[in-house]
C-alpha positions in Angstrom: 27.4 49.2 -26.1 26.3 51.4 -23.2 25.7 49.6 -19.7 21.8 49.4 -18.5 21.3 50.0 -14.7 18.1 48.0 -14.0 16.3 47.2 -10.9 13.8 44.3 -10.5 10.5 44.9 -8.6 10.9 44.1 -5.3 9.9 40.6 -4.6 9.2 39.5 -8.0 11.8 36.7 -9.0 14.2 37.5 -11.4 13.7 37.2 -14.9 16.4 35.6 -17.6 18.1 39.0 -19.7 19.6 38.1 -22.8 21.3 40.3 -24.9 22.1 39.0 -28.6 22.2 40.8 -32.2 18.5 41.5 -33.5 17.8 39.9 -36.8 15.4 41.3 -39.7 12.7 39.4 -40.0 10.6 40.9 -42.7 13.3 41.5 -45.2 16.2 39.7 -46.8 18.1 43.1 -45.9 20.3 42.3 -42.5 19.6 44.3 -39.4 21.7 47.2 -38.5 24.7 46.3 -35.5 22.8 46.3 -32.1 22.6 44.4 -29.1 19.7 44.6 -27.7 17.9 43.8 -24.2 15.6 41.0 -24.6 13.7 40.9 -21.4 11.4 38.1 -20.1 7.7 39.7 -20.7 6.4 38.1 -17.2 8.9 40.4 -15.2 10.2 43.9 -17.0 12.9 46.0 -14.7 11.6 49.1 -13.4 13.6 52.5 -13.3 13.1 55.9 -12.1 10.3 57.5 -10.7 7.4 58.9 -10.6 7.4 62.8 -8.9 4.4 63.9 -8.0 3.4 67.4 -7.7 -0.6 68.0 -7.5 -3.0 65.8 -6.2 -4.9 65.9 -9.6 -2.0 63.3 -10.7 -3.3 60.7 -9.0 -6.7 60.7 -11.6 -3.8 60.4 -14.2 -1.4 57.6 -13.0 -2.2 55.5 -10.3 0.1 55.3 -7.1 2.8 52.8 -7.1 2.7 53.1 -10.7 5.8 51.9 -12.0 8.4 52.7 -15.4 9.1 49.6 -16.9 11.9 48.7 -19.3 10.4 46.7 -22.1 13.7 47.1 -24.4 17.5 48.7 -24.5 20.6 48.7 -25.9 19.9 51.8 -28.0 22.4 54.6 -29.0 19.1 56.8 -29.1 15.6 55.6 -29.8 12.5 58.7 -30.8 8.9 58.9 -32.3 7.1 56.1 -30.7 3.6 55.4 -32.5 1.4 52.5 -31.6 -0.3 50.2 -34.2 -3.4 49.3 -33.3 -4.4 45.2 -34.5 -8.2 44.9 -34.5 -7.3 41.1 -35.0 -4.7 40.8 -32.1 -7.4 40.2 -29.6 -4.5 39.7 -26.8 -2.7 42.9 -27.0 -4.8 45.0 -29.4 -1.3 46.0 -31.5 2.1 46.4 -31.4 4.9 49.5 -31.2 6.9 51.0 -33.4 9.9 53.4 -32.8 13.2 55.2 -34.6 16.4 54.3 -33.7 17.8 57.6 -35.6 21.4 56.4 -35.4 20.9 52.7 -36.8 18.9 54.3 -39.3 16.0 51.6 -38.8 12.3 51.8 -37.1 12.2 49.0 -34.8 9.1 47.0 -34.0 8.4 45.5 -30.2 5.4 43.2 -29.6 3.9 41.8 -26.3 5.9 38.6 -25.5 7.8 38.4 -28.3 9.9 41.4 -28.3 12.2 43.2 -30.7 12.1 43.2 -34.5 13.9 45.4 -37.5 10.3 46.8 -38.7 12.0 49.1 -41.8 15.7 49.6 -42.3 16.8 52.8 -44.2 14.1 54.2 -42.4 15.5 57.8 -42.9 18.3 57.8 -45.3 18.0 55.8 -48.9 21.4 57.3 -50.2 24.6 55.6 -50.5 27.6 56.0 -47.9 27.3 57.2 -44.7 25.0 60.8 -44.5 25.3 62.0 -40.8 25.1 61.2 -36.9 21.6 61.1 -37.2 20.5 59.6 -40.7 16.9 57.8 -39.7 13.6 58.6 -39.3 12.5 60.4 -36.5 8.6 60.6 -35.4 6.2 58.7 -36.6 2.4 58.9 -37.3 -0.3 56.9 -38.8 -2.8 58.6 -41.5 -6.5 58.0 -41.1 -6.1 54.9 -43.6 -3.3 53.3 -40.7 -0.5 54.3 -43.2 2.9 55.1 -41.5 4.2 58.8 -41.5 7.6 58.8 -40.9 9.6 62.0 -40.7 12.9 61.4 -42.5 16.4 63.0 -41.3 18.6 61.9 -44.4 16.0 62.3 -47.1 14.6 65.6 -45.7 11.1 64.8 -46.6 7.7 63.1 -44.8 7.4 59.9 -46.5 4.5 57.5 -46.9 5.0 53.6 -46.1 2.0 52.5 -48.8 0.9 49.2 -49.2 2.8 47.5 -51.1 5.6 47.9 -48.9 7.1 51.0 -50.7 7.5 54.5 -49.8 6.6 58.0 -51.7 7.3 61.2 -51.0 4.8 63.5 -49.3 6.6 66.7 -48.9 10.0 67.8 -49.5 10.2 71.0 -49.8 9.2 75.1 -49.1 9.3 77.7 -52.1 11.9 75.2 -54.2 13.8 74.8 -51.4 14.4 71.3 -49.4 13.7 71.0 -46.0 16.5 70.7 -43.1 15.6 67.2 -41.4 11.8 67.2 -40.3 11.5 66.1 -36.5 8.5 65.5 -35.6 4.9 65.5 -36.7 0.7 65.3 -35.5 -2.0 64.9 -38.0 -5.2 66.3 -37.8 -8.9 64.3 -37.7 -9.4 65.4 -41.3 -6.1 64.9 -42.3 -4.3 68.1 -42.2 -0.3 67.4 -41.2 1.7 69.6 -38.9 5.1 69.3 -39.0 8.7 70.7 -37.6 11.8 71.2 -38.9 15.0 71.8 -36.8 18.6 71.1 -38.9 19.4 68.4 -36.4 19.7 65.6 -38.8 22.1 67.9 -41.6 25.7 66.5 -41.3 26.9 69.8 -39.8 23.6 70.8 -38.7 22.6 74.6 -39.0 26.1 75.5 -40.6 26.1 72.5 -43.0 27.2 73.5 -46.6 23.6 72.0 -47.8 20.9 73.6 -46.1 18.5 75.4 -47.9 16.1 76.5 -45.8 17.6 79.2 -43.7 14.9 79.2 -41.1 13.7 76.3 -38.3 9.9 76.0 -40.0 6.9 74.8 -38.3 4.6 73.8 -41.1 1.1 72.7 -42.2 0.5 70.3 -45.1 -3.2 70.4 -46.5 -3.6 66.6 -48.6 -7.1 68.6 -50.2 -5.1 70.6 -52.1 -1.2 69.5 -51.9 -0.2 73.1 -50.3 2.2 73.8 -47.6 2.1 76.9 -45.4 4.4 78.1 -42.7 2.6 78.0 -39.1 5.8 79.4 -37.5 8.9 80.5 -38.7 9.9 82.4 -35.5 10.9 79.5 -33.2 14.8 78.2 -33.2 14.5 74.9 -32.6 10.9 73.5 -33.0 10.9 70.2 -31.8 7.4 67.9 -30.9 3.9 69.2 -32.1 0.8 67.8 -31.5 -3.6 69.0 -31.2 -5.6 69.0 -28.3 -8.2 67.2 -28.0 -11.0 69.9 -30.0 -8.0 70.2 -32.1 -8.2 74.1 -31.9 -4.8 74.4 -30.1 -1.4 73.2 -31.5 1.2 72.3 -29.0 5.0 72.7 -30.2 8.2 71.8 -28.3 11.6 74.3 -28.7 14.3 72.3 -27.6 16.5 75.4 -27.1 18.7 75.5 -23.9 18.7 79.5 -24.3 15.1 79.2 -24.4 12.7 75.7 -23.3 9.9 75.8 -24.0 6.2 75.1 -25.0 4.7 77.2 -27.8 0.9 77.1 -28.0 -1.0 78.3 -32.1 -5.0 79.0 -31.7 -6.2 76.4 -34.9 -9.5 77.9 -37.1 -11.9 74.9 -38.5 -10.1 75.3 -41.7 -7.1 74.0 -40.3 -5.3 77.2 -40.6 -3.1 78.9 -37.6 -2.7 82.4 -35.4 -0.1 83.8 -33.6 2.0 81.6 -31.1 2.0 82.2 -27.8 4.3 80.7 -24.6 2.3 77.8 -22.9 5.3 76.6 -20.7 9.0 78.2 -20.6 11.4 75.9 -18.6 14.4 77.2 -19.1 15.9 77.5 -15.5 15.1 74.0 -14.8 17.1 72.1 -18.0 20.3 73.9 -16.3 19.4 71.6 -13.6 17.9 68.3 -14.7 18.7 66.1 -18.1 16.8 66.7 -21.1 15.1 69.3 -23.0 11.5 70.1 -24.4 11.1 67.3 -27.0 8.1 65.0 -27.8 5.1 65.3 -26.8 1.2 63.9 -26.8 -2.3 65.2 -25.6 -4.3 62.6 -23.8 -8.6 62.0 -24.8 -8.6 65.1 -21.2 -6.5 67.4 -22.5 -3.3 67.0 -20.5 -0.1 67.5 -21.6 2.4 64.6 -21.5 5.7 66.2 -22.7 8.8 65.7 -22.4 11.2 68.0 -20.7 14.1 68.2 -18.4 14.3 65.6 -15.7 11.4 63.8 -17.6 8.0 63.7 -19.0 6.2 66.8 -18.0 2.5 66.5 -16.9 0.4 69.4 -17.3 -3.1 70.5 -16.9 -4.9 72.4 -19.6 -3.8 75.6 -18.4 -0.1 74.6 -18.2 -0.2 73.9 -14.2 2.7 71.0 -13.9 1.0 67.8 -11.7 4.1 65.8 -12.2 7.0 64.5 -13.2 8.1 60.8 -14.5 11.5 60.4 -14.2 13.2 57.8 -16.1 16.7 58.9 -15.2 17.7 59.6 -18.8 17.6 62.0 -21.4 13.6 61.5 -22.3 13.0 61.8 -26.2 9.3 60.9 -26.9 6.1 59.4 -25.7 3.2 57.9 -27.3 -0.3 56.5 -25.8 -1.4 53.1 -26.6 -1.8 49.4 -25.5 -5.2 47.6 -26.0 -7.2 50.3 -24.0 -5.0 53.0 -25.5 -4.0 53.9 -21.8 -0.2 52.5 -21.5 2.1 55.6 -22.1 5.5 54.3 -24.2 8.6 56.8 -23.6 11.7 56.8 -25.8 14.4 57.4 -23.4 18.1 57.5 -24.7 19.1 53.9 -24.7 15.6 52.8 -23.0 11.9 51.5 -24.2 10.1 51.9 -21.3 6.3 52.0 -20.7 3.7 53.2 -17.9 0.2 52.3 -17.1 -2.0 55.2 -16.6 -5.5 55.8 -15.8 -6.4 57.9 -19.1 -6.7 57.3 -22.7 -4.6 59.2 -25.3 -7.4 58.3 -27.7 -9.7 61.2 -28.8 
């Protein structure tokens, strides 16, 4: 189990920290092998920082904001998407996350904390499939279905119902997918979707890849078609609209080239020509992390993840700041009852940050 380095807020009084296997409550299947920090909800240790840059930050996240560490024990959590309740009066909704390696989405509520939500989240096969067998990000559809990208079945997958899954797309031209990453869907339904080999067993030079390019790709549910959006990136990463969604925002986690691609979107849904928003290349060779997940919030602003952190950015890509969780930062998601608490997936770390916009459009 990797060690957690937590700090308590200064003067608060310390809070009890257990740490004990989680159980699956919502099936007879048993959890997968994790112990995992349960904190007391009255008093969550803080890490990192909060860098600031521009002044304009401060109409984002407050100062003194702090990172909080709502749960840990993770060998690497991704694809954080809140649930919103409309009956949970008290906290409006609850989170949901991949563990990739455990192969399980995880679910953490306000004051009650960790639950197995769905194990075999990614990989339904038998034996062991790779490092990195689970889902990966997560979306809901405009009925609240769960959208999972799936590592070890290579498809997008639907949670319906009853409690089963389907398939929503597997494949290009007859041929399977590598491991989808990550995905955004559109107001009228439209999905956008990468596809890096990082969940193959031997990733780009395993014996079973098919597809012999890193695809960005857009799935029309009017009429069941998938189109390429980009096949010129090498390792497309997070994706997700602004705000008018006429501009599609996709991570390359590449350390030869990081960066933040940016695809002019027609009414129809279709795409242009990509064009660099953000190259950071220089600074991963410095800080931890690369260009991964990443959200638009109801403003515009980037909230993306990067090296050193999650990387704030104006409209027209000026950087305002930096928060700094101290680890390799994976995803982030807006939510909370107002839809203004920022989760971040952060290696072994849930943590969470207050801010002073909405993610909601």
């Amino acid at each position: 189990m990797k060690s957690a380095i937590l700090c308590f807020r200064p003067g608060a009084a310390a809070a009890a920290i257990l740490l004990f296997p989680v159980t699956a409550p919502v099936t007879a299947v048993a959890a997968p092998a994790a112990e995992t920090l349960i904190l007391d909800t009255r008093n969550f240790p803080v890490v990192g920082t909060v860098h600031r840059l521009d002044p304009r930050l401060d109409e984002l996240i407050a100062p003194g904001a702090q990172i909080e560490v709502i749960a840990s024990g993770f060998d690497w959590c991704e694809g954080p998407v809140w649930v919103p309740e409309a009956a949970d009066a008290t906290n409006g909704g609850h989170l949901l996350f991949s563990e990739i390696p455990s192969n399980s989405v995880r679910r953490w509520d306000e004051g009650k904390g960790l639950t197995v939500f769905l194990p075999a989240a990614g990989y339904t096969g038998p034996g062991e499939y790779s490092r990195e067998p689970g889902s990966n990000g997560l979306a809901l559809d405009s009925s609240g279905r769960l959208i999972s990208c799936e590592h070890g079945d290579r498809r997008l997958s639907i949670l319906t119902a009853g409690g089963g899954k389907r398939t929503l797309v597997d494949h290009f031209e007859g041929k399977r997918f590598n491991s989808p990453n990550d995905l955004t869907i559109s107001r009228r339904g439209t999905v956008y979707f990468t596809d890096p080999p990082y969940g193959l067993p031997q990733g780009a030079e395993d014996a079973a890849r098919e597809t012999d390019f890193c695809g960005v790709y857009r799935y029309n549910p009017e009429n069941q078609q998938i189109s390429v959006v980009s096949k010129k990136m090498t390792r497309p990463n997070g994706i997700a609209l602004s705000p008018d969604e006429r501009t599609l925002y996709v991570a390359q986690s590449d350390d030869q080239a990081t960066l933040w691609m940016s695809f002019p979107v027609s009414p129809d849904g279709s795409t242009g020509e990509g064009v660099v928003f953000k190259e950071v290349t220089a600074m991963g060779k410095d800080l931890p992390g690369s260009c991964d997940g990443l959200k638009v919030d109801a403003r515009g602003n980037l909230w993306a993840t990067g090296p050193g952190g999650v990387h704030v950015m104006a409209p027209d890509g000026t950087l305002l700041g930096r928060i700094e969780t101290g680890q390799f930062t994976s995803n982030c998601a807006f939510g909370g009852k107002e839809g203004t608490t920022l989760f971040m997936t952060a290696d072994m770390y849930v943590c969470r940050l207050t801010t002073l916009v909405s993610g909601k459009k």
